[in-house]
C-alpha positions in Angstrom: -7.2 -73.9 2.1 -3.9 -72.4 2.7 -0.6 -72.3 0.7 2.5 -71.7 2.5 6.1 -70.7 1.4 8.6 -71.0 4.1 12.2 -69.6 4.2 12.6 -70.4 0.9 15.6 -70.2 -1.5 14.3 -70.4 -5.4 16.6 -70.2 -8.5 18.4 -72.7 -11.3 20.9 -75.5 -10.2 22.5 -74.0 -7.1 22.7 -70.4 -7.8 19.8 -68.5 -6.2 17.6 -65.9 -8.0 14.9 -65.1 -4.6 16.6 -66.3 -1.1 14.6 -66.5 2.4 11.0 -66.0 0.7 8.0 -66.7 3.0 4.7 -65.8 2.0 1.3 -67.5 2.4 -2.1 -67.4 0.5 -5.4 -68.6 1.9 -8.5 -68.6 -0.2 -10.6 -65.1 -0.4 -7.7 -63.1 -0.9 -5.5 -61.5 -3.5 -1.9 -61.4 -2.4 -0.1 -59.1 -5.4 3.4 -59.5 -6.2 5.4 -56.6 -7.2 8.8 -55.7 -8.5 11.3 -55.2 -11.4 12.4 -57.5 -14.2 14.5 -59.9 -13.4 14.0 -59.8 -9.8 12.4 -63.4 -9.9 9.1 -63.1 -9.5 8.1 -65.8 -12.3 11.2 -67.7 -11.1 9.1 -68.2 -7.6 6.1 -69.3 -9.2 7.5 -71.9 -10.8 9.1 -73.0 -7.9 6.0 -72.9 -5.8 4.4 -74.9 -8.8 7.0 -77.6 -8.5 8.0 -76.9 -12.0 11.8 -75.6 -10.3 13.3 -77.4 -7.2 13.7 -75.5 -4.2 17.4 -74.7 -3.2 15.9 -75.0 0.5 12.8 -74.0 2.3 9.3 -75.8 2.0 6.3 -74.8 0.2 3.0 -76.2 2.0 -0.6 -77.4 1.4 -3.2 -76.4 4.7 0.3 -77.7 6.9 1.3 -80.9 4.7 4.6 -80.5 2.8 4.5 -80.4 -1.1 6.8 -83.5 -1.1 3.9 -85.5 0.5 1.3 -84.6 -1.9 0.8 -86.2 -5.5 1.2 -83.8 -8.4 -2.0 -84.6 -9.7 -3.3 -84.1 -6.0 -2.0 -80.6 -6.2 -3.2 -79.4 -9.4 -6.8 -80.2 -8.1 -6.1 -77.7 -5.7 -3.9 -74.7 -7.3 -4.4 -73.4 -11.1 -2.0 -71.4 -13.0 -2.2 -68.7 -15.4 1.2 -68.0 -17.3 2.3 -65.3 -19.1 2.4 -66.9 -22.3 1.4 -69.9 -24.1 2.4 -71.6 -27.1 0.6 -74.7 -28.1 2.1 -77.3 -30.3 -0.6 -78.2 -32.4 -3.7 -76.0 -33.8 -6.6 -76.9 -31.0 -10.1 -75.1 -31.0 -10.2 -72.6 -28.0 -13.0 -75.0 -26.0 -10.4 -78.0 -26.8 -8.0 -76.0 -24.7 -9.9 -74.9 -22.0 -11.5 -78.0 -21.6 -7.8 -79.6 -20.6 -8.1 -77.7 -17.2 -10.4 -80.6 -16.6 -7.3 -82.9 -16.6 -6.6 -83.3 -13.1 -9.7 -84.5 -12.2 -10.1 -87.0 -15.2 -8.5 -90.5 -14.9 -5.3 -91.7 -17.0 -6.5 -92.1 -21.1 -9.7 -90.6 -20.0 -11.4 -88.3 -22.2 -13.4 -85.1 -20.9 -17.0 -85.4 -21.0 -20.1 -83.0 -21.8 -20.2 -81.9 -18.2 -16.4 -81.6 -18.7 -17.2 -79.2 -21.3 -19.9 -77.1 -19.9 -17.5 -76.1 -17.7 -15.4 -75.2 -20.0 -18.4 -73.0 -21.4 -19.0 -71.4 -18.0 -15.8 -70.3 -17.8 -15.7 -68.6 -21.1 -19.1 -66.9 -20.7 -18.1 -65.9 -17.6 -15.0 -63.6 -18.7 -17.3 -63.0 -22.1 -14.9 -65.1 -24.5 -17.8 -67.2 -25.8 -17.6 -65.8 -29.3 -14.1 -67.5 -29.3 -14.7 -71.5 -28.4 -14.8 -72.5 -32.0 -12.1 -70.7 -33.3 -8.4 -72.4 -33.6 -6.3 -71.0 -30.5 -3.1 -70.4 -32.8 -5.4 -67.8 -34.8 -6.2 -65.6 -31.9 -4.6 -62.2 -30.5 -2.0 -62.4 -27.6 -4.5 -60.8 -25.7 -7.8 -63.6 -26.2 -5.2 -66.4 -25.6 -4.6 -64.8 -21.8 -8.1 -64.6 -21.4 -8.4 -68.3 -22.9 -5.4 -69.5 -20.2 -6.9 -67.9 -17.1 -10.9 -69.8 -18.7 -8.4 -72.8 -18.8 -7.5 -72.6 -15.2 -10.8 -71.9 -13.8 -12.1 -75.2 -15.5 -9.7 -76.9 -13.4 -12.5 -75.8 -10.6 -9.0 -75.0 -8.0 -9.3 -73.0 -4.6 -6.2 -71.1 -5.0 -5.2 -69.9 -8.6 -1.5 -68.9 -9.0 -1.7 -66.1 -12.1 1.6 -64.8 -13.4 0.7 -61.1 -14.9 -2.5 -62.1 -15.7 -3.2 -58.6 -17.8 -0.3 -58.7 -19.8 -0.4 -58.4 -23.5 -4.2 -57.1 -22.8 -5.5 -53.8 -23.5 -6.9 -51.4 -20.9 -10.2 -52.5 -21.0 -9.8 -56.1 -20.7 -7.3 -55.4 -17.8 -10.3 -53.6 -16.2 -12.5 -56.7 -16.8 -9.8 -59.7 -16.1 -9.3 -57.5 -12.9 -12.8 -57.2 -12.1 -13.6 -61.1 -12.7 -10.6 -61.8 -9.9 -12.5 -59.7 -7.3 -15.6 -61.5 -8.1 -13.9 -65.3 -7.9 -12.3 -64.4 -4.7 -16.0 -63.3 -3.6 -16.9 -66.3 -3.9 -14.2 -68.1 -2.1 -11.3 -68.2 -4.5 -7.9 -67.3 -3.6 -5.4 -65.5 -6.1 -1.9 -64.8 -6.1 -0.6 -62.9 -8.8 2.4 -60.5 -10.7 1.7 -57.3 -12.2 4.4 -54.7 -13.3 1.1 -52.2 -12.6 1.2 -50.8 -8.8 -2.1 -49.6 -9.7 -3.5 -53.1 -9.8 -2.4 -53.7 -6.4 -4.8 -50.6 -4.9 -7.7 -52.0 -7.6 -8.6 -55.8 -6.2 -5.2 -56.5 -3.7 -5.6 -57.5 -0.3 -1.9 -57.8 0.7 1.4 -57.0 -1.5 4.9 -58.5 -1.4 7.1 -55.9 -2.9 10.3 -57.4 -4.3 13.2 -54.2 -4.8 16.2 -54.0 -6.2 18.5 -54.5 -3.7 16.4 -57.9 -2.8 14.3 -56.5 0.1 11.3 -58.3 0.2 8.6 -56.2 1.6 5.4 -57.1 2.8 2.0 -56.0 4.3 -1.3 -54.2 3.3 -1.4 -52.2 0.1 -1.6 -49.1 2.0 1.6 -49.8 3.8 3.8 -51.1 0.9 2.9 -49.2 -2.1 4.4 -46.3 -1.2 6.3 -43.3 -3.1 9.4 -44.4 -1.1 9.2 -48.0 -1.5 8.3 -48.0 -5.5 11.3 -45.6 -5.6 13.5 -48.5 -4.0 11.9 -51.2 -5.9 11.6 -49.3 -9.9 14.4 -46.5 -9.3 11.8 -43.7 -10.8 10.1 -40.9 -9.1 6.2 -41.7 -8.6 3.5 -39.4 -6.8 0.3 -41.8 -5.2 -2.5 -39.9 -5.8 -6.4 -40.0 -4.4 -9.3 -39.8 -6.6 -12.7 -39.7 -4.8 -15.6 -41.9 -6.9 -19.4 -40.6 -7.5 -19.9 -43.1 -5.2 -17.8 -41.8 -2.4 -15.0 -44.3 -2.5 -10.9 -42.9 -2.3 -9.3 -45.0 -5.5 -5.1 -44.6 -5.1 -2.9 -44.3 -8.1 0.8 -44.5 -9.2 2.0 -41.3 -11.4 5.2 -41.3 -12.3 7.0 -37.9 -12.2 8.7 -37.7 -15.7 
């Protein structure tokens, strides 16, 4: 499965935040986003999510236009990880994974013990079982992002659409979030996702779409777009990419800023 952005202009009412934006995403890849705040990054998602109206341009499914497909129809297909969440009521952490299950349940149904042994999976898998009983509003910023991203792999999707999927965690649970993407997209799932971390990009990225400040919109490998020059364009700060060479043999790149 393939999602498609094409020549599209993103933004609120009829002032554009992100103009000409084509990208696509095809499952067993990671396809990083980069850029400042403010450039629009988030403001894209939504629009690719349908939650913002595109100015112009079209957003595809494998070739079929969004406007020809169902919501409900969609969100089988493509999950979504925000940055934040907010419930308005005190649910139990499995309550609110289990709603991934929603587009696949019919209208007034309720979700079902195979409904919530997904649920489970999904929590044992990025090792938040401990937290299934407790009330979502009494967890840290940082086990409610790993509860949002077990939310949206209960939904069972083929592309998952995470918008800085490590923020508000610390360095260790980056490490692992990051680690479980590489292992979903193993497995045939495909990600797109923000980060304000270049380092992430050289970590799990296939490809990188580099938005700058002076609204380039750079594209390609990792190795060709994260660059000293091009963060320099995109962040305005002096970086040096550096090399470190594993036990194992591999070369891992990283971004260090030149204070």
């Amino acid at each position: 499965m393939e999602l498609s952005v094409k020549n599209a202009s993103c933004g609120y009412g009829n002032i554009p935040v992100l103009e000409n934006v084509s990208l696509h995403i095809k499952q067993g890849e990671i396809v990083c986003i980069l850029g400042p705040n403010g450039i629009g990054k988030t403001t894209l998602f939504r629009s690719v999510l349908g939650f913002l109206k595109l100015i112009k341009g079209e957003i595809a499914l494998d070739g079929k236009s969004k406007s020809l497909i169902t919501e409900k129809e969609f969100s089988k297909h493509i999950g979504y990880v925000p940055q934040g969440h907010e419930p308005p009521f005190p649910y139990s952490v499995k309550d609110v994974v289990v709603m991934g299950r929603a587009a696949h349940l019919k209208r007034f149904e309720s979700p079902g013990i195979d409904d919530y042994k997904m649920a489970y999976n999904a929590m044992e898998m990025l090792g938040i079982s401990y937290l299934r009983n407790k009330t979502y509003t009494h967890i840290s910023g940082g086990e409610r992002q790993m509860v949002l991203i077990a939310r949206a792999l209960t939904q069972e999707p083929k592309l998952l659409v995470m918008d800085e999927p490590t923020a508000n965690l610390d360095f260790g649970n980056q490490v692992h979030v990051l680690q479980c993407i590489s292992k979903l997209t193993s497995s045939g799932l495909g990600v797109l996702m923000t980060t304000h971390n270049p380092d992430h990009a050289f970590l799990c990225c296939d490809r990188v779409i580099l938005l700058t400040k002076d609204r380039q919109i750079l594209e390609g490998t990792v190795e060709e777009i994260v660059t000293e020059e091009n963060l320099k364009k995109a962040y305005g700060v002096d970086v040096k990419v550096s090399s470190t060479k594993t036990d194992s043999g591999k070369i891992i790149k990283s971004c260090i800023p030149l204070l």
